[in-house]
C-alpha positions in Angstrom: 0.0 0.0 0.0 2.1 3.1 -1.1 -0.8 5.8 0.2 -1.4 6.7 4.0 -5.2 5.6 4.1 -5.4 6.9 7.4 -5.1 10.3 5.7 -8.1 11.9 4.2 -6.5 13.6 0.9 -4.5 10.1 0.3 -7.4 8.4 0.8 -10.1 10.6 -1.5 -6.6 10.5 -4.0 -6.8 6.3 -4.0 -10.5 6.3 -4.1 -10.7 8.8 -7.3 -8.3 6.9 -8.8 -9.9 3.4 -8.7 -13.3 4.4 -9.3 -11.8 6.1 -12.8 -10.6 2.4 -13.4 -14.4 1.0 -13.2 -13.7 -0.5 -9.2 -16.5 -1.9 -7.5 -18.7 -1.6 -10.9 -20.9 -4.2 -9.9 -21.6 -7.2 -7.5 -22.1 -10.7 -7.6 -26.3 -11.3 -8.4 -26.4 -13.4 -5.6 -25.0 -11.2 -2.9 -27.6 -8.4 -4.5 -30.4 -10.8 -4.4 -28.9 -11.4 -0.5 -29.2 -7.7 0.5 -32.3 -7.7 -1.2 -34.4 -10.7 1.3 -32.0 -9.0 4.1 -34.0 -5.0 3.8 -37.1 -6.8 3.2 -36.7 -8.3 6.5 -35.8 -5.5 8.5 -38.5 -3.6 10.8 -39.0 -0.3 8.6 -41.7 1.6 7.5 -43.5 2.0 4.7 -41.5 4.6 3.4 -39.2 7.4 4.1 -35.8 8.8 3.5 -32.8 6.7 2.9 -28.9 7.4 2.4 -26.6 5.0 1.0 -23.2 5.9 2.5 -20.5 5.2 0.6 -22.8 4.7 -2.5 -19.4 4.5 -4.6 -20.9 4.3 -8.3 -24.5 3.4 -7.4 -24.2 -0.2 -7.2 -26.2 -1.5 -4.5 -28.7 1.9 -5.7 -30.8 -0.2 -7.1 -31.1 -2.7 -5.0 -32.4 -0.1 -2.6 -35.2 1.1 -4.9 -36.6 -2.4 -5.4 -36.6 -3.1 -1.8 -37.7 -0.1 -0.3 -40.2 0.7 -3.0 -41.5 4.1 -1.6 -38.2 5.5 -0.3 -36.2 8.4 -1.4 -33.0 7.5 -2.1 -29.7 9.3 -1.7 -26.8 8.6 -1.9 -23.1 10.0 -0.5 -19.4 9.1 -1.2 -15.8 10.8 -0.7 -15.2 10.5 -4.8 -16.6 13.0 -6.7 -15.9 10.1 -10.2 -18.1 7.6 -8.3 -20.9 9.9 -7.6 -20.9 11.4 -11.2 -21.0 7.6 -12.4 -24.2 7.3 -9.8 -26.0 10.3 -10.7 -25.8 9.1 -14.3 -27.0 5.4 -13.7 -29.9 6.5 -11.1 -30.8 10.5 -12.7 -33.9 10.1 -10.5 -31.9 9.7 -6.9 -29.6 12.4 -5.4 -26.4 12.4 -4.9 -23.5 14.2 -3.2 -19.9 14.4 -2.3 -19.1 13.7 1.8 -16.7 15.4 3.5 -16.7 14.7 6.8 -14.7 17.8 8.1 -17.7 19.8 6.7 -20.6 17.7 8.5 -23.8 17.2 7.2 -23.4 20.2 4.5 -26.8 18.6 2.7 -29.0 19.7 6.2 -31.2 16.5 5.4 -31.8 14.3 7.8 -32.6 10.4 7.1 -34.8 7.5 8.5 -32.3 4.7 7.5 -28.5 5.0 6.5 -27.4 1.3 4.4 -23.5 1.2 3.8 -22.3 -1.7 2.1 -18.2 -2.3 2.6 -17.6 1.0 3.6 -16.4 0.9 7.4 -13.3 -1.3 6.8 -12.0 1.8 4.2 -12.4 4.9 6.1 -9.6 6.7 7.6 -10.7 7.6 10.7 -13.5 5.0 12.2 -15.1 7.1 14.9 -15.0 10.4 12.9 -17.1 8.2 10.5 -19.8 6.9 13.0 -20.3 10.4 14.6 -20.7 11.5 10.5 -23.3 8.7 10.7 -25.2 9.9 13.8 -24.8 13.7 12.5 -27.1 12.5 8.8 -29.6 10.6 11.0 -33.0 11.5 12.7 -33.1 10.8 16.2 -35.7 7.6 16.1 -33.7 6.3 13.0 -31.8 2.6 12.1 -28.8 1.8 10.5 -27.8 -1.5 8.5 -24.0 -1.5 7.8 -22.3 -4.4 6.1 -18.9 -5.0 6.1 -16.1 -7.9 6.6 -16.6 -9.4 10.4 -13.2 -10.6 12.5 -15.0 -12.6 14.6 -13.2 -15.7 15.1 -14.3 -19.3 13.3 -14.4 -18.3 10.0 -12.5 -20.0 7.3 -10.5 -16.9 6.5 -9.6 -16.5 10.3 -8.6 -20.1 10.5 -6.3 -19.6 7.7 -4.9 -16.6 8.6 -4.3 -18.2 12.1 -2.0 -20.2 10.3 0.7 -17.6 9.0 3.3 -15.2 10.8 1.8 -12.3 8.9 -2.1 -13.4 8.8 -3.7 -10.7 11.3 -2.0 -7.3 10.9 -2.8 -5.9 14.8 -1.6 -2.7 13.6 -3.7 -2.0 11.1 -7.1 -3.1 13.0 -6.6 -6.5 12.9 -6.3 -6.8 9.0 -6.4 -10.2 7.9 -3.2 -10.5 4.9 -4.8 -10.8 2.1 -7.3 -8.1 2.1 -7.6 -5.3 -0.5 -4.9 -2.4 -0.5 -8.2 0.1 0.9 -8.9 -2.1 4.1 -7.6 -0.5 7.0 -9.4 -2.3 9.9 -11.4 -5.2 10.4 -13.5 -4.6 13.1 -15.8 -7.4 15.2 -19.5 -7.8 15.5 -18.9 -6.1 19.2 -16.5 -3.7 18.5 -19.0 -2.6 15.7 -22.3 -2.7 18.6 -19.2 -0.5 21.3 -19.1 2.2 18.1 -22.8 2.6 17.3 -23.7 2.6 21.1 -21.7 5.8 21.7 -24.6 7.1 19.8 -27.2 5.7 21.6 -27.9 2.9 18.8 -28.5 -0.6 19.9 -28.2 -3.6 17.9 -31.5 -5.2 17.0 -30.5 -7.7 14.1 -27.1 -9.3 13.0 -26.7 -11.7 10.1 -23.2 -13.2 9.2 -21.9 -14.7 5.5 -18.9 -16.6 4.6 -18.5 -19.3 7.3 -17.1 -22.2 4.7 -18.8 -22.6 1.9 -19.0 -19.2 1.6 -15.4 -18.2 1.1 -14.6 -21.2 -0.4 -17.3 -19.7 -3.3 -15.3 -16.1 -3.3 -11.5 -17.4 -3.5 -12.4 -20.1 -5.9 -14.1 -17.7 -8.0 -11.5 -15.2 -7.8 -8.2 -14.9 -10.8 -6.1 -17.9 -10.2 -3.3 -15.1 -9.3 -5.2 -14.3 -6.4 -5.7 -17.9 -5.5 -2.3 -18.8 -5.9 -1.0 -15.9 -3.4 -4.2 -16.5 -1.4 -2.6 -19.8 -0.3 1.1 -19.1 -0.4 2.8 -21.0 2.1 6.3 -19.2 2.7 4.8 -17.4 5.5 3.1 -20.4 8.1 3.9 -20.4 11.3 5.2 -24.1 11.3 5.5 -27.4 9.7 1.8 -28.8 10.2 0.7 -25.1 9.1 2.7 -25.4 5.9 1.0 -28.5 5.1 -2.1 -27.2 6.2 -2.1 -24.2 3.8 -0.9 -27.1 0.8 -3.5 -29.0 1.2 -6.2 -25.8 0.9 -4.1 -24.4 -2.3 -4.6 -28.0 -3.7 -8.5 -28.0 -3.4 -9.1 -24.4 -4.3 -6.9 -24.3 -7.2 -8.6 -27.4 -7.9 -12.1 -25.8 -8.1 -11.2 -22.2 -9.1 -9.7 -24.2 -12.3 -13.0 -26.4 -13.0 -15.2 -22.8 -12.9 -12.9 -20.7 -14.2 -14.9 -21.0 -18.2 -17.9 -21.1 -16.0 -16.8 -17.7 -14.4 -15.4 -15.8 -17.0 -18.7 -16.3 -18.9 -20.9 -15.2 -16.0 -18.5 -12.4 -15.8 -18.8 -11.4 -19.8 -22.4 -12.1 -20.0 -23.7 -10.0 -17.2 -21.1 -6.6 -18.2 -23.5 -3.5 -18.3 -21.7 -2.1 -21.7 -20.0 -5.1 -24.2 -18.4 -4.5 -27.4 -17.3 -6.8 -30.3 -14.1 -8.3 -28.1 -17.0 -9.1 -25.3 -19.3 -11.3 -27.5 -16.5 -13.0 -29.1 -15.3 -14.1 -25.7 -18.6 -15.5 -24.9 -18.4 -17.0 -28.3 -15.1 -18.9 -27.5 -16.0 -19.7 -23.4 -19.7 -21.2 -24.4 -18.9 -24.8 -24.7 -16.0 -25.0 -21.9 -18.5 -23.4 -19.7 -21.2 -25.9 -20.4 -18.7 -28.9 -18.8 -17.7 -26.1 -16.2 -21.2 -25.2 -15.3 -22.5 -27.6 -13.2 -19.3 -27.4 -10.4 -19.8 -23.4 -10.4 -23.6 -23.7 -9.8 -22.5 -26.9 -6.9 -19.9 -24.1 -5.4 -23.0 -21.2 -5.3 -25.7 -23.6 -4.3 -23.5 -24.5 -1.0 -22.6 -21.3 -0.2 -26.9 -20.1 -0.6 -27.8 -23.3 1.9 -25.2 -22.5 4.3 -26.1 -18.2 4.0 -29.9 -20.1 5.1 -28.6 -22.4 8.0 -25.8 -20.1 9.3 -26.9 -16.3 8.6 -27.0 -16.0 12.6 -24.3 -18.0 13.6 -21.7 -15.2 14.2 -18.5 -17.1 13.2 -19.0 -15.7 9.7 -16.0 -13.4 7.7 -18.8 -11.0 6.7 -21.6 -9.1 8.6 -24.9 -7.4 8.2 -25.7 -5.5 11.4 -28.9 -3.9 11.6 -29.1 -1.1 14.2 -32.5 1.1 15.6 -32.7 4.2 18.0 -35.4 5.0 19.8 -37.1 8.6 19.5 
């Protein structure tokens, strides 16, 4: 990481930069359709006003509009690319640049505040939450989803298993997260935060116990899979062979989807040109024989998301917060 994310003008410098390069364009259907049951669930009302915060390009925007039909919707980030690219997809929502030095320059006060992987960037944690508190009404609710370091994940047992594999200087940062994480904050430590502000935590739901990073990192580049499960770095001899045996299975699997995924991939890009469709062209018959292992991989990933969502060992976590008038 060559920028000080713990600075604000590194950090809005990093974040223009990536969102010019198309990161975070879009999200896996399945985690969309997840959110989706997840704000359908939650004790609202009818309608109201909502802010995504940290909308980056608008991504989970329309997620929001489906599920809370008879909301406004706004939405906020630090770079000024990724709300332009929102305000373009989603001309009928507003949105605005944050600065949280300024406050809440819009005046508007919300009924709900959804942020979706936004925590584990920001550069200072409780200058965030008290930016939070300042955009909400006072009987208002929160649902903030983020990566969980709870122990018992699969993640957390593997990085148990290296010298380097939890960064207690940066947060607790497992190693192989992206360049922007600079925390990763529990389930409690999350609820310590929000309470400051008099919120209380009425719901939590937790993702990627097994199945469910075993769906991400096998359906990640095999670059990432490869470094994902580098061994140089275990702790000992019986962690070395530990860390083998895991590189075997998931290079194993990421290589039987990978036509499956590079298809999905192609097929579901917003804007394709001639290179795209010939791609799909070449991949369709490879990923007719890779198919049926990528939709095994999702389908025990979805039954364990239905059997586990409250089990609190997850790497990922959906905490739904309410404060009382």
């Amino acid at each position: 990481m060559n920028k000080n994310l713990y600075s604000k003008e590194d950090s809005k410098q990093f974040y223009e930069e990536r969102f010019t390069q198309g990161y975070m364009d879009d999200w896996d259907i399945n985690k969309k359709r997840r959110v989706f049951e997840i704000l359908r669930e939650l004790d609202l009302p009818e309608k109201g006003r909502l802010l995504d915060f940290g909308c980056g390009n608008g991504v989970f925007t329309e997620v929001l509009k489906k599920a809370l039909p008879h909301w406004e919707v706004y939405g906020c980030d630090i770079s000024e690319v990724a709300i332009s690219h929102a305000q373009n997809r989603f001309p009928d929502c507003t949105f605005f640049v944050s600065d949280n030095d300024r406050g809440n320059s819009l005046n508007e006060k919300f009924d709900f505040i959804f942020s979706h992987h936004v925590l584990e960037h920001v550069f200072d944690i409780e200058k965030t939450m008290a930016e939070i508190n300042d955009f909400l009404k006072t009987g208002a609710a929160a649902l903030l989803i983020f990566p969980c370091g709870n122990e018992g994940s699969f993640e957390h047992h593997l990085s148990l298993l290296r010298s380097d594999g939890i960064n207690e200087a940066m947060g607790n940062r497992f190693f192989f997260e992206d360049p922007g994480h600079v925390r990763r904050l529990t389930s409690s430590q999350t609820a310590e935060l929000m309470n400051q502000h008099n919120f209380q935590l009425s719901k939590a739901y937790y993702g990627n116990h097994y199945h469910g990073a075993i769906k991400w990192i096998s359906q990640s580049s095999p670059k990432f899979v490869w470094s994902f499960t580098d061994a140089a770095k275990a702790k000992n001899k019986a962690a070395r062979k530990e860390i083998n045996r895991l590189r075997n299975k998931l290079l194993l699997l990421n290589f039987i989807q990978l036509p499956a995924i590079i298809f999905n991939k192609v097929k579901n890009k917003r804007a394709k040109n001639l290179k795209h469709y010939a791609l799909l062209l070449i991949d369709f018959i490879p990923s007719l024989f890779s198919y049926p292992f990528y939709a095994a991989v999702n389908r025990r990933s979805e039954q364990e998301w239905k059997e586990k969502k409250k089990h609190p060992h997850g790497s990922e976590m959906y905490l739904f917060f309410k404060r009382e008038n």
